[in-house]
Each structure stands twice: as C-alpha cells, then as structure tokens.
N, C-alpha and C positions, 0 to 999 in steps of 0.2 A: 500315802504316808503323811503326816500332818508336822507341820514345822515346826520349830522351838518357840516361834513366839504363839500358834495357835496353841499348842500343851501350856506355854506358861500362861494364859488366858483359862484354859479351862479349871489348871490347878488350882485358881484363884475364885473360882466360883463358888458360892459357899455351898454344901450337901442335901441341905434340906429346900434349895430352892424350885421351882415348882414352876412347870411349862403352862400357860391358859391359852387353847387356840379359840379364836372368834372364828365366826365364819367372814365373808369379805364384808363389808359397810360400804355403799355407793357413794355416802356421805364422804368418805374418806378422800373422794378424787376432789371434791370442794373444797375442801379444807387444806390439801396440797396445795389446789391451783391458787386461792385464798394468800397463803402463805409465801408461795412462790412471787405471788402479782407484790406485794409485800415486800420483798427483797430487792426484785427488778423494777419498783418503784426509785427507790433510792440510789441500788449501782444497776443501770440497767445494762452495764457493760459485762457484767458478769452471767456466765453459761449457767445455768439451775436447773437443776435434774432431782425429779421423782423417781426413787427405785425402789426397791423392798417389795413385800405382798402386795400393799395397798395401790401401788401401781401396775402392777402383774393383775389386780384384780381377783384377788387367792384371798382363803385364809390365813389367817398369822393372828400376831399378837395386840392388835389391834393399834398399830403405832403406825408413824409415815414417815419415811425416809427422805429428807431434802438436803442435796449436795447446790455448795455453790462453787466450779471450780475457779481454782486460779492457784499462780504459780507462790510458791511462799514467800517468796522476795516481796510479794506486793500486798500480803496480809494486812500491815500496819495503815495501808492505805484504807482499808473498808470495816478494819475492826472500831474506831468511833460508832458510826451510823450502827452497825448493824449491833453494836452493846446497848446503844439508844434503843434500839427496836427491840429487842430481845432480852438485855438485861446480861449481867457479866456470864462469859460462859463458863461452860462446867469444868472444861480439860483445856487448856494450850500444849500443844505439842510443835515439834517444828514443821512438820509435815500437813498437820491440820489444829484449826478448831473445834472444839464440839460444845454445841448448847441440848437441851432438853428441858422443857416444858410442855403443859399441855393448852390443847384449845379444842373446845367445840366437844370436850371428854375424848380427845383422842392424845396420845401420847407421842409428840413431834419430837423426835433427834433431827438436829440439823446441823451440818457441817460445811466450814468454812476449809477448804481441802483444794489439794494438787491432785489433780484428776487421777482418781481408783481405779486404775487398766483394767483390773481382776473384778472388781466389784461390777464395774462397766461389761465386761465382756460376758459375766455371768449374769447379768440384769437381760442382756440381746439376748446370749443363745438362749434363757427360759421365754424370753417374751414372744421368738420368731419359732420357738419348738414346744407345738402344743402335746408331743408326748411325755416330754424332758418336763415340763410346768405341768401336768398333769400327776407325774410321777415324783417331783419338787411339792406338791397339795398334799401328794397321798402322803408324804414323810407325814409332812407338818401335823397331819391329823391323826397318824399313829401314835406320837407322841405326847401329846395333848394328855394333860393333869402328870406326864412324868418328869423325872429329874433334871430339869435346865442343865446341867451339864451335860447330857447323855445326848439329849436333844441339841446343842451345840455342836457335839463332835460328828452327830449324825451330818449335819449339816454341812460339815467343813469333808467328811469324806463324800458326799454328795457333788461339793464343788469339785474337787480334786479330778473327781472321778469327769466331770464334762470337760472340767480345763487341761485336762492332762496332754500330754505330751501323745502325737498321734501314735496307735499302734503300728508296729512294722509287721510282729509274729503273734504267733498263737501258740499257746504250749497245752498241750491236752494230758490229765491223765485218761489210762485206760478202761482199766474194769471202775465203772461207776460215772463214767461221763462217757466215753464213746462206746462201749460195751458193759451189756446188763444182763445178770443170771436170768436162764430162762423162767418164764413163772410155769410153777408146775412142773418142775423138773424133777424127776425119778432117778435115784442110783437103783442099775437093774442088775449089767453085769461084775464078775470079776473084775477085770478092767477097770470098770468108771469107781468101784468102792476104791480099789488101788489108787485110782486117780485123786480122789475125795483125801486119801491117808497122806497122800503127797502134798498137797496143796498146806495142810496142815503145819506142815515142816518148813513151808517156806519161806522163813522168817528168816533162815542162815543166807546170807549172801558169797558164803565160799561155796563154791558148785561142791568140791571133794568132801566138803563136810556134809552137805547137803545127799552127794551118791553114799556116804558112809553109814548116815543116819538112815537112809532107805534101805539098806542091806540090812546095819544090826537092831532099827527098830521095829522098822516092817518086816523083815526077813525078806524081801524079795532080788530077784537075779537079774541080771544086768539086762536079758530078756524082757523079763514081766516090769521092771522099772520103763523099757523105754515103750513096751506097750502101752504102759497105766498114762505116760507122759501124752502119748497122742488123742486121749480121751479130757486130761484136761480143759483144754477148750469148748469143748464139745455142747457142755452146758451153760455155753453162755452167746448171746446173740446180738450184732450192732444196735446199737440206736438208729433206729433207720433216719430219722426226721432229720438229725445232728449229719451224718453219711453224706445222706443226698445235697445238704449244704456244703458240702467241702469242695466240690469243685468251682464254687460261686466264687467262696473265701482263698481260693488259692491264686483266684483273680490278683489278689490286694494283698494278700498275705505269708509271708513263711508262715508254713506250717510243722510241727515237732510232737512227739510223741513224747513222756518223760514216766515210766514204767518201773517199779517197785515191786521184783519177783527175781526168781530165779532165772537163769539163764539153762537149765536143761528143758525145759517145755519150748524154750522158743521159738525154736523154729517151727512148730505146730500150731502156734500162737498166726505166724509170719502165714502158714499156709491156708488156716480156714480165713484170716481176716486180711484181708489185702492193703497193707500198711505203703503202699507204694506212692498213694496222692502225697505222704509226708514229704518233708524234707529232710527228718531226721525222727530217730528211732533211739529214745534213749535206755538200755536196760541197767541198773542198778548193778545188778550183780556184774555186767561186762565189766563196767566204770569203777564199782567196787567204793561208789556212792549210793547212800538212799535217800530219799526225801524223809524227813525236810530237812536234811543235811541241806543248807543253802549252796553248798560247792556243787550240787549237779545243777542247778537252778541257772550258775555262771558258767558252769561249761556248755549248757542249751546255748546260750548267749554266746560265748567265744564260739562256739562249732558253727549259729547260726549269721554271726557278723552284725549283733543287735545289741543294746542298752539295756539292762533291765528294765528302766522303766518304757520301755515300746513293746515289753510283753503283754498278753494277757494273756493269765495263766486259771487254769479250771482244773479245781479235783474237789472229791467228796470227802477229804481228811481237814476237818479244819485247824490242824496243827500244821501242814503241809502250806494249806492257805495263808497263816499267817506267817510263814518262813517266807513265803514269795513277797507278800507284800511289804515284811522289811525289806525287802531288795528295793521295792521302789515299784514292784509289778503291780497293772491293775490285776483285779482276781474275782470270781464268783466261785462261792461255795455251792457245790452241787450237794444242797444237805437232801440228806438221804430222806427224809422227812418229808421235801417238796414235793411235788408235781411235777415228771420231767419236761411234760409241754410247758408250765409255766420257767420253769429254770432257762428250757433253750429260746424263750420268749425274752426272757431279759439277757441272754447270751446275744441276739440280735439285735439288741437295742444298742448293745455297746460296742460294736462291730458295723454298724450301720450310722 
C-alpha cells in the first residue's frame, strides 16, 4: 500500500510524461567515482554513497545517484563549498538538499541528506540479491517508453513489497490457487450434471435459500441434492507443485484457507482434499462473509493472531486481491491467464 506522500508525488506527475530506459553505461561508475572524489575532496569528513541503477550496474534512466550523509543540524556547515562546487541547489528542504546537473552527458541528482534508512536498506537488499536485482532490471525494462507515473508506482510497490514487514501467515484461496478444474473433464452421469446445476446457484450464501433454490429450480429431493453435492468436488484436482510445498511453509508459517462457496458441499470438499496441514479453514457462508468483504480478511487475522500487513494473501479474483491489499497484505494475483509454474515461482520468491 503506497503512502500519502508517495500518492501526493505521483499525483503531481504530469500525464504525458514518458519512461527512456538505457541499458547500464560502465562510464557511469567514473563519473560517480569522479564526482564523489569531488565532494570528499573538500569535506572529506562527510560519508558519500552511490546508489541508484548506475551503481547496481542495471539499466535505468541514465542518471547517477550521489548521497552525502550528514545530520541536518550541520548542513549550513558544508552548503558554502559545496554551492561553490555545484552552483545553488535546486530544492532545500529540512531534511535534505538536492542539486541536479549533468556531466560527462549523464544526469547527476545529488543529495545533501540525513542518511535514507529505506533508500539504504533497498540499495543492499537489491545489490546483495541477485534474483531481487534481476527481477528490479526486468520491471525497469517492461516499462521502458511508458507512462513515468505508472512506472513510479510500479517501483514504489516493488519496494514495499521487499521492505515490508516479515510475513507471519499465508492466506490461500481455494479453487484457482490450491485447486484446479480437471483438464478434460466430462459431465457423464446424473449426479455430476446435478452437481454442475448446483454449483451454478452458489452465489446465495444462506444455505436455506441455497436447499430452497435446488428444490424449486432444479426440482431435486433432499436425496438427489445430497448425492449431486458429493460429486461436486469430484472434478477438480490439487495443484500438486503448491501441496507438496506446504509442509516446508508450515515450517515458518500459519497457514489459512479463505473460501467463497456454500457450506452444503463442504464437508465433501473436507473429504477428498485434506485440509488438515491448515490452520484454519474459512468458509464464507459458515461466517456469513464473502470476499472481498474485507471483514473476512480481519477475522483470518483475529482467528489467526496476525496483522494484516504479516499476511500474504493469494487468489485468482483481482477484486478480492485489491480488498486484501488495502488491508495492508502483501498479495499475488493468480491471474488465470498466467502459467501456474510461473505464478507459484514468484509465490516462492516472496516466501523465501
């Protein structure tokens, strides 16, 4: 979830402005180092840090990031020399300075700053994780010739998503992340059509309304209803790959189920697929919540004795997904569109 001052930043971007990614320039660590020898000529008392792409050694915008920290009480001490060197800067703020110029055709921001914890801590974890910087490259180049704003916010949920608070739970949904329709699956008999006609209907989250509508729309008897119910499941099969990871994840993890159906198949549900490694089991219709009502989202949370934001939470509804993430959860969308090896590949990135 992105803070009031990263929104009032992006709102202020203008529409038509426009992403150029370069590939990396080796030039670029000269002209830091260049620049840096420059600074710590003058106060060599002061710490100077390269961060950005062109220190990461990545594509970007072809610009170089120079921090010089120090505490703001003692700014007035280094702002002479370094206006000398540099020429008035662009912003004073109380927390930092900032100039901008270029040299050598590359476009130098440099900041006169009280050490940027966040900036800092996201500059290590990409420079010491070459999947995390790999995965940090491939944004940058996705976006490349699109909208500078879009490309911003990518970037800021990108951070969030490594700085975030450690996960404690996992919240799964069911049909579409841990189970998936069989491919090839045939309605043969009575039963499974029945089953198909039910499924149909279970949008009502009062069970009475739900047996009511199976009597007077399907015509069926309290019999043939709880037959057609045990056939429900029937045609759908785990994710194995996802499965056989759960016993890793329950290492390190609560685990939680958060399911959007009715509550007369369930227990059918409970018998072919063995829900048991959870810790909880949430059904909609029990709780008499559905997603993305965000109220089942917190009672995962009160039930499981966790924060919102220490979930990550996975379903194939991206309306679901964006209910969770205003909570504050991280989230992957299981878009139906992906590749499930590549989806539970970036499930384990974010988990690991």
């Amino acid at each position: 979830m992105l803070t009031p001052g990263e929104i009032d930043y992006l709102n202020k971007i203008p529409k038509d402005k426009k992403v150029k990614v370069y590939p990396f320039d080796p030039k670029a660590t000269e002209v830091a180092e260049e620049t840096a020898n420059s600074i710590h000529k003058i106060h060599p008392d002061l710490e100077i840090k390269h961060m950005g792409a062109s220190a990461l050694k990545i594509s970007g915008q072809n610009d170089i990031d120079i921090y010089a920290l120090s505490n703001s009480k003692h700014f007035d001490k280094y702002l002479p020399r370094l206006v000398k060197l540099f020429g008035e800067p662009l912003h004073k703020h109380k927390t930092f300075v900032e100039w901008k110029f270029k040299k050598s055709g590359f476009d130098i921001e440099f900041y006169l700053t009280e050490p940027p914890k966040e900036h800092i801590k996201i500059f290590e974890l990409l420079k010491n994780n070459p999947d995390l910087l790999k995965e940090y490259e491939n944004l940058k180049a996705s976006m490349n010739g699109k909208s500078f704003k879009e490309y911003q916010e990518k970037k800021y949920e990108f951070y969030h998503r490594i700085l975030d608070t450690k996960i404690k739970a996992i919240l799964f949904d069911m049909v579409g992340v841990l189970i998936f329709k069989k491919v090839g699956y045939i309605v043969k008999t009575k039963e499974e059509i029945n089953a198909e006609n039910i499924e149909r209907l279970f949008n009502h989250l009062d069970d009475q309304k739900l047996i009511s509508d199976i009597k007077i729309k399907l015509n069926l008897s309290d019999s043939e209803r709880e037959n057609a119910c045990r056939f429900i499941p029937e045609k759908y099969e785990r994710f194995e790959k996802l499965w056989t990871f759960l016993p890793k994840l329950k290492e390190k993890y609560k685990l939680a189920v958060i399911n959007n159906g009715n509550s007369v198949a369930l227990r059918y549900w409970k018998e072919k697929f063995d829900f048991n490694i959870f810790d909880l089991f949430i059904n909609s219709a029990v709780e008499g919540i559905k997603k993305p009502n965000p109220k089942i989202f917190l009672l995962a949370c009160k039930k499981l004795n966790v924060e919102p934001n220490e979930c990550l939470f996975m379903d194939d509804s991206s309306e679901n997904i964006e209910s969770a993430k205003n909570l504050g959860m991280k989230t992957i969308w299981w878009n139906k569109e992906e590749d499930k090896l590549s989806l539970m590949s970036k499930f384990e990135k974010n988990v690991n």
